[in-house]
C-alpha positions in Angstrom: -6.8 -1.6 25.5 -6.6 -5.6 24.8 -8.6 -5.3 21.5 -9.2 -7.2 18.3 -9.0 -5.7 14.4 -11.1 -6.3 11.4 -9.9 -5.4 7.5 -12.3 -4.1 4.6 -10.9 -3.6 1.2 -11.2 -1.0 -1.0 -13.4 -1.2 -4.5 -10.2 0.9 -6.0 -8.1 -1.3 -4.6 -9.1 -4.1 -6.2 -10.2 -2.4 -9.9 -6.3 -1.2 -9.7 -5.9 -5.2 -9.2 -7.8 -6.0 -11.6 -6.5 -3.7 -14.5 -2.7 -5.4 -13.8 -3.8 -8.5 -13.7 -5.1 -7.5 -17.9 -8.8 -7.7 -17.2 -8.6 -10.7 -14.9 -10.2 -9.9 -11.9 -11.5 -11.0 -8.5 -14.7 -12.2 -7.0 -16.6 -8.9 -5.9 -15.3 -6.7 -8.8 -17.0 -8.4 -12.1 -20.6 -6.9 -11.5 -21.2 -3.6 -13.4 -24.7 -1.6 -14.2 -23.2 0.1 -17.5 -20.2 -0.9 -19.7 -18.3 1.6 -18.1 -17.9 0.0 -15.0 -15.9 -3.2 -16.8 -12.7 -3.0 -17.4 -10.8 -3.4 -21.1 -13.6 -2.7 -23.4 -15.6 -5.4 -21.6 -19.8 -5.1 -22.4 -21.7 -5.2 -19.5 -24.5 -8.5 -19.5 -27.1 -8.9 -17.1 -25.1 -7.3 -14.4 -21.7 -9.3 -15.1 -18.8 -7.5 -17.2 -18.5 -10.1 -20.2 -15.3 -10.6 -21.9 -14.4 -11.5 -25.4 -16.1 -14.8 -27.1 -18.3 -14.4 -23.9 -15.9 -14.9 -21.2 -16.7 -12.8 -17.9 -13.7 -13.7 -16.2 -16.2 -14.2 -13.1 -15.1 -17.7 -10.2 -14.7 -20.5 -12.7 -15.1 -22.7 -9.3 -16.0 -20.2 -6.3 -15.4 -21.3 -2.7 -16.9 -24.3 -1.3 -18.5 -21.6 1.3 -16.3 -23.6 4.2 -13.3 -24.4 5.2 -11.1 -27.0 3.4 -13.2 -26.5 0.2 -10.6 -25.7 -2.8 -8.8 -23.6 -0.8 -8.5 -23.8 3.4 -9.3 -20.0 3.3 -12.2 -20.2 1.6 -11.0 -18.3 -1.2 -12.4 -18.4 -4.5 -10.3 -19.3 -7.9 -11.0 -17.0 -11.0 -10.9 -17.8 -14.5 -9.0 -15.1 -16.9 -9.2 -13.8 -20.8 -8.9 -17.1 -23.1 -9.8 -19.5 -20.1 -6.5 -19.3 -18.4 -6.7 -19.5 -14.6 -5.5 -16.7 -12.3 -2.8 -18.8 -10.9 0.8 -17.5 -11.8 3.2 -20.3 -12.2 0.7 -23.3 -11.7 1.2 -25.8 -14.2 -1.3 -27.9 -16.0 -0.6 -30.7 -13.4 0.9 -31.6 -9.9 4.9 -30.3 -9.6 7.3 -32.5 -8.4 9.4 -29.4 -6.4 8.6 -26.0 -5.2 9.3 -23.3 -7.7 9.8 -19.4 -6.9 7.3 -16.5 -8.0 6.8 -13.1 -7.1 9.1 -11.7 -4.0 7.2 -9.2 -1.3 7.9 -5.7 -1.4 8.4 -6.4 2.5 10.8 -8.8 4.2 8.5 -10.6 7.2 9.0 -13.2 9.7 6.5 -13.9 12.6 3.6 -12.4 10.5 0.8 -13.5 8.8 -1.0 -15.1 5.5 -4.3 -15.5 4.4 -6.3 -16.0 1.0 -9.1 -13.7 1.4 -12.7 -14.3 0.2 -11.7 -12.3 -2.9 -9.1 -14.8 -4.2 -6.5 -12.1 -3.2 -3.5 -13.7 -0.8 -2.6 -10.9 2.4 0.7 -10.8 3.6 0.2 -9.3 7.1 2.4 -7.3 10.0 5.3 -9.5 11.1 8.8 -8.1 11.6 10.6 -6.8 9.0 14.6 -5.8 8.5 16.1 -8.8 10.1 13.4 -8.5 13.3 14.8 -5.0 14.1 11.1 -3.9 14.0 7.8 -4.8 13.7 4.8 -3.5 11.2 1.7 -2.7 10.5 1.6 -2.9 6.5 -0.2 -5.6 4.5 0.7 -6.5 0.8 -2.0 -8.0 -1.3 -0.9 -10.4 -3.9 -3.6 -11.4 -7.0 -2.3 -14.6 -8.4 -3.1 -13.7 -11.7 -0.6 -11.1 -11.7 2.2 -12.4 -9.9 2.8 -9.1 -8.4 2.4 -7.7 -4.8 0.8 -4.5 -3.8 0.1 -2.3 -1.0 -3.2 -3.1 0.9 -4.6 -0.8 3.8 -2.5 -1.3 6.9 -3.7 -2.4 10.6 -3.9 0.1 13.1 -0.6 -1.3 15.0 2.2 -3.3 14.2 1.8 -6.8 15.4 4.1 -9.9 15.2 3.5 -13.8 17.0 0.1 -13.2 16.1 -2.5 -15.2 14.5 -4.8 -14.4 11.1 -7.5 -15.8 9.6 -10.1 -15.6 6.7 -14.0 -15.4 7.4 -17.1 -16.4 5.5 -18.2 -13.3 5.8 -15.5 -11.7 4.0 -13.6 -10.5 6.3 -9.9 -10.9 7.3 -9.3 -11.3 11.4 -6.0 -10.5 12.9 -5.6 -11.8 16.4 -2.9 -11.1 19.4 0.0 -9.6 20.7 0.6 -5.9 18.9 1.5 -2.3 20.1 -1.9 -1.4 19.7 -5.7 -3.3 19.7 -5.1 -6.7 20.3 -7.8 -8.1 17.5 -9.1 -6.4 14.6 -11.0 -7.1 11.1 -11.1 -6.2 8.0 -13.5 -6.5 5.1 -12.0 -7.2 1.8 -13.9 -6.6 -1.5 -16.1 -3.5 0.2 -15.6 -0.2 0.0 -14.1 0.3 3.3 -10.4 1.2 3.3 -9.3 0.8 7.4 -9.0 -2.6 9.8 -11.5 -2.2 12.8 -11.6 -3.0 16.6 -13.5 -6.2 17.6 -14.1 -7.4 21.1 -10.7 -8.1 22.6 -9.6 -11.9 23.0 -10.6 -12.9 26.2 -6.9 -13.8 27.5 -4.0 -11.3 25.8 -1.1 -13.8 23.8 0.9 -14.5 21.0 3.0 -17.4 19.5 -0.8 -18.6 18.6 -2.7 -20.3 15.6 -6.1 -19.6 14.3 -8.0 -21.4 11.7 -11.7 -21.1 10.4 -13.7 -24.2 11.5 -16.4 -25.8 9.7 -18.9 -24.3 12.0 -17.4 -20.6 10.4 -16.5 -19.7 14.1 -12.5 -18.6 14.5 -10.9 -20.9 16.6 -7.5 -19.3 18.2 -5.2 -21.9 19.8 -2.7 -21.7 22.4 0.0 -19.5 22.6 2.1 -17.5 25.0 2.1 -14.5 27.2 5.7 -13.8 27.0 7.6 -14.4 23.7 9.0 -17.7 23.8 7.2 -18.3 26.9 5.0 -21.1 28.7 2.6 -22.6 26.4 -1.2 -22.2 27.2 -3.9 -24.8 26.6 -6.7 -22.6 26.1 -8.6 -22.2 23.0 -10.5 -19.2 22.2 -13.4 -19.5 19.4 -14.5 -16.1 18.3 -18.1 -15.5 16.2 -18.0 -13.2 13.8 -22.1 -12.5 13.0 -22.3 -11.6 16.9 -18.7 -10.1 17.8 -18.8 -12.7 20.6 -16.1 -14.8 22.1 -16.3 -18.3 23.8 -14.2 -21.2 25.3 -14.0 -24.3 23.7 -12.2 -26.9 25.7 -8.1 -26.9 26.2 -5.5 -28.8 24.3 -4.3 -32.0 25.7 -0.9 -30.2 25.6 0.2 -26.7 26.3 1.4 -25.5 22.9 2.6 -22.2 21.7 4.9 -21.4 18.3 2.3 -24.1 16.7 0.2 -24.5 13.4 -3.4 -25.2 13.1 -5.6 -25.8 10.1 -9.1 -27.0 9.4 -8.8 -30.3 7.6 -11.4 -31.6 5.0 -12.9 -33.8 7.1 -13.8 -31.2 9.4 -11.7 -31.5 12.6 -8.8 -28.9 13.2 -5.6 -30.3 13.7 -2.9 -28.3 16.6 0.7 -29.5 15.0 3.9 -29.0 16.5 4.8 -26.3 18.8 6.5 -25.8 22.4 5.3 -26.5 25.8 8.0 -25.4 28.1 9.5 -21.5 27.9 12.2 -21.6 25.2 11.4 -25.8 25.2 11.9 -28.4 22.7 9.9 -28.5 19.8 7.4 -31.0 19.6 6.4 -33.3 16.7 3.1 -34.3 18.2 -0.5 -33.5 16.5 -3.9 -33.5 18.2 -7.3 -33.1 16.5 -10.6 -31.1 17.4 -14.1 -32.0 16.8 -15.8 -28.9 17.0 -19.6 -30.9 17.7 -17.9 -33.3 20.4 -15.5 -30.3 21.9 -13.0 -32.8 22.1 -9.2 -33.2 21.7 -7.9 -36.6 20.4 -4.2 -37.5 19.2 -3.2 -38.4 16.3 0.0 -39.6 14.9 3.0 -37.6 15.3 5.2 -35.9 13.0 9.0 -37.2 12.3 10.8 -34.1 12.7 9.9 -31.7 15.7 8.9 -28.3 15.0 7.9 -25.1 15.7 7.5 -21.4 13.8 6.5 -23.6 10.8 3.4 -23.6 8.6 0.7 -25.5 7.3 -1.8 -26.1 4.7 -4.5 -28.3 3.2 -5.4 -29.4 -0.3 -8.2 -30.7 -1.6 -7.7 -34.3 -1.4 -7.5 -34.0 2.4 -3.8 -34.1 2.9 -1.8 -31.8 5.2 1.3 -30.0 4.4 3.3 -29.1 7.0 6.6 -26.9 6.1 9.7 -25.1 7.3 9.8 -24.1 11.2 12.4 -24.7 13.6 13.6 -28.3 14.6 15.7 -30.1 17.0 19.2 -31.2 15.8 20.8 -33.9 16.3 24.1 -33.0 15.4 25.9 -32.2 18.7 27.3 -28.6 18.0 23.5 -27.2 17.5 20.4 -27.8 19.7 18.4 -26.6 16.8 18.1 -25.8 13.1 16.2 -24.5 10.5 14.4 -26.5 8.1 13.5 -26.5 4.6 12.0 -29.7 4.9 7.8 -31.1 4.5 5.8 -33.5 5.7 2.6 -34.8 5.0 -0.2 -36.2 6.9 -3.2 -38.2 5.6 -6.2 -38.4 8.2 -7.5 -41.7 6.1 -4.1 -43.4 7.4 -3.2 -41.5 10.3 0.1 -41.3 9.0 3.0 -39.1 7.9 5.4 -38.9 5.0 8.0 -37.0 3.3 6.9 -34.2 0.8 9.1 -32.1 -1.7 11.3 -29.6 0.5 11.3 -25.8 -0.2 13.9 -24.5 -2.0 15.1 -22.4 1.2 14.9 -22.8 4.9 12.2 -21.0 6.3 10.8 -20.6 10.2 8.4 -17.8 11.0 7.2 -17.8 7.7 3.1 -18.2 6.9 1.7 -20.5 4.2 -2.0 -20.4 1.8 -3.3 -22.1 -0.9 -5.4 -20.7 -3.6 -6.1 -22.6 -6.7 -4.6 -25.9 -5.3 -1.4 -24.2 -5.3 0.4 -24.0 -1.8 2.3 -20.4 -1.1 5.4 -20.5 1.0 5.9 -16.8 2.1 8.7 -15.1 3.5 10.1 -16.3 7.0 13.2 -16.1 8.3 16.8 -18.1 6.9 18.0 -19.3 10.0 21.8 -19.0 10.9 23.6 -21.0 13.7 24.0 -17.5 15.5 21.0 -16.3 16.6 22.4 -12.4 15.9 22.4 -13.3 12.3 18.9 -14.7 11.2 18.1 -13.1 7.4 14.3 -11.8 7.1 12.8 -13.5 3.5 10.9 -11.4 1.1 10.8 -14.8 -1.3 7.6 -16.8 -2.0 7.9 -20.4 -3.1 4.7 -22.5 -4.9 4.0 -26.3 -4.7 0.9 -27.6 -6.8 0.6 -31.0 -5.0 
């Protein structure tokens, strides 16, 4: 049955979180009713789980409650013991190259990242051993810790596929698996399994979803057949009623593209293929969700598709990685390591730092105003010999 999943985490899940990250916990799991309930000898005050010299170790910022607030997720950032932020690796001020942290237990590649309401990043599905099969499993990573662990898996392996991060909690996972086609799942509850939502009105992968400003899902092109045809049809899912609707078509078929919801609230459709097993594209088109229009916007340098993308809080947009058109004679296409970055203020493009490692198929978040580069695959001029990535890289613009 074409069918949709939803995740809910479990309260254990995230206490054992919380007791690696040294008392530094998420949004959700600082309220108590006695000072049993708080971890590390913490007191419990007026419902919160204090810390010592009086720091709970509750949001020191929150989420802006929308998309493109301090993290395009909507996740919240956490303050830990002494003041420190739960942000492994993120430096006092803006890095001037990527820098690696904590590998996945998993090696992925067509999967899935999101930063859940509960500051928690979930690495989701994907293929794993050099694409020789796809899975189900989800790693959870707390920044604070620098460590991944286990998180409840989907009800079916699912790759080309399309996640996204509700204000409602929830994490959405949309298209294409062996199973139910969309499910949910609720983090920072005590619910432990994804669950079936009302199936996506037309059945696809190679797509993009992002959260728009309106708190509606918005899912975005795709394929029927793996590196098939692009569609033009967007998709925009409600959470509160379980409801799907259409929201009018891309100017251009796309499929194997990125979409995020920018700061200024329009969602931006970036890169991608039109024709089956076409040329990757570097143009950009932007939605406003109260006109229900497309409009164009200026194109990228470098074509791309299986690549990523990510906003920060000043607006701009990262795009990374993917697969580009070569010029050199003896490829048609490459993998790329390379950034670029797009201002809506200028309407214009430049260079950013590249990752330390070529990645397509790989997913990107932000938490903290730190950009994750997870996993992906190292491609190789044979297609036989691509190299599933279990790495994760960090840029704090």
């Amino acid at each position: 049955m074409n069918r949709l999943t939803v995740l809910a985490t479990a309260g254990f899940f995230l206490l054992l979180l919380g007791a690696a990250a040294g008392g530094c916990v998420g949004a959700g799991s600082t309220s108590c009713a006695v000072d049993g309930d708080c971890l590390d000898g913490r007191s419990c005050v007026e419902g919160v789980c204090g810390g010592p010299g009086g720091n709970a170790g509750v949001p020191d910022g929150g989420s802006s409650g929308r998309p493109g607030g301090p993290d395009s997720s909507g996740g919240a950032s956490t303050a830990c013991e002494g003041g420190a932020r739960c942000d492994a690796g993120a430096e006092a001020g803006p890095q001037s190259s990527w820098k690696e942290v904590a590998s996945m237990a998993v090696d992925r590649s067509a999967f899935a990242a999101v930063t859940g309401a509960d500051g928690l990043i979930y690495a989701i599905g994907g293929y794993t051993k050099t694409r020789i099969s796809s899975t189900e499993q989800v790693e959870a990573y707390p920044p604070g810790t620098d460590k991944w662990f286990a998180a409840p898996p989907m009800s079916a392996a699912r790759w080309h596929f399309a996640a996204a991060s509700s204000q409602n909690g929830k994490l959405y996972a949309f298209g294409l698996p062996s199973g139910p086609d969309s499910e949910s799942f609720a983090v920072a509850t005590s619910a432990t399994a994804w669950t079936p939502i009302k199936e996506l009105p037309a059945r696809r992968g190679d797509i993009a979803a992002t959260t728009g400003p309106d708190g509606r899902i918005y899912v975005i092109g795709g394929s029927v057949d793996s590196f098939g045809a692009a569609m033009a049809r967007v998709d925009v899912y409600t959470p509160g009623t379980n409801t799907w609707a259409a929201a009018a078509s891309l100017q251009t078929p796309r499929a194997g593209l990125a979409a995020v919801t920018g700061r200024d609230g329009r969602i931006y459709a970036i890169g991608g293929w039109t024709t089956a097993r076409g040329t990757p594209l570097t143009t950009v088109e932007a939605y406003d969700p109260g006109a229900d229009t497309w409009t164009t916007v200026a194109s990228m340098t470098i074509p791309r598709h299986f690549h990523a993308a990510a906003v920060v809080e000043d607006g701009r947009i990262f795009v990374l990685g993917g697969v580009a058109r070569d010029t050199n004679k003896d490829r048609s296409y490459h993998g790329e390591s390379s950034v670029e970055i797009y201002t809506p203020s200028r309407n214009a493009w430049e260079p950013g730092p590249p990752m330390t490692t070529f990645r397509s198929k790989l997913a990107a978040t932000i938490v903290n105003g730190t950009i994750f580069a997870i996993g992906g695959e190292r491609p190789n001029w044979s297609d036989t010999n691509q190299e599933n990535l279990r790495t994760v890289e960090t840029l704090r613009p």
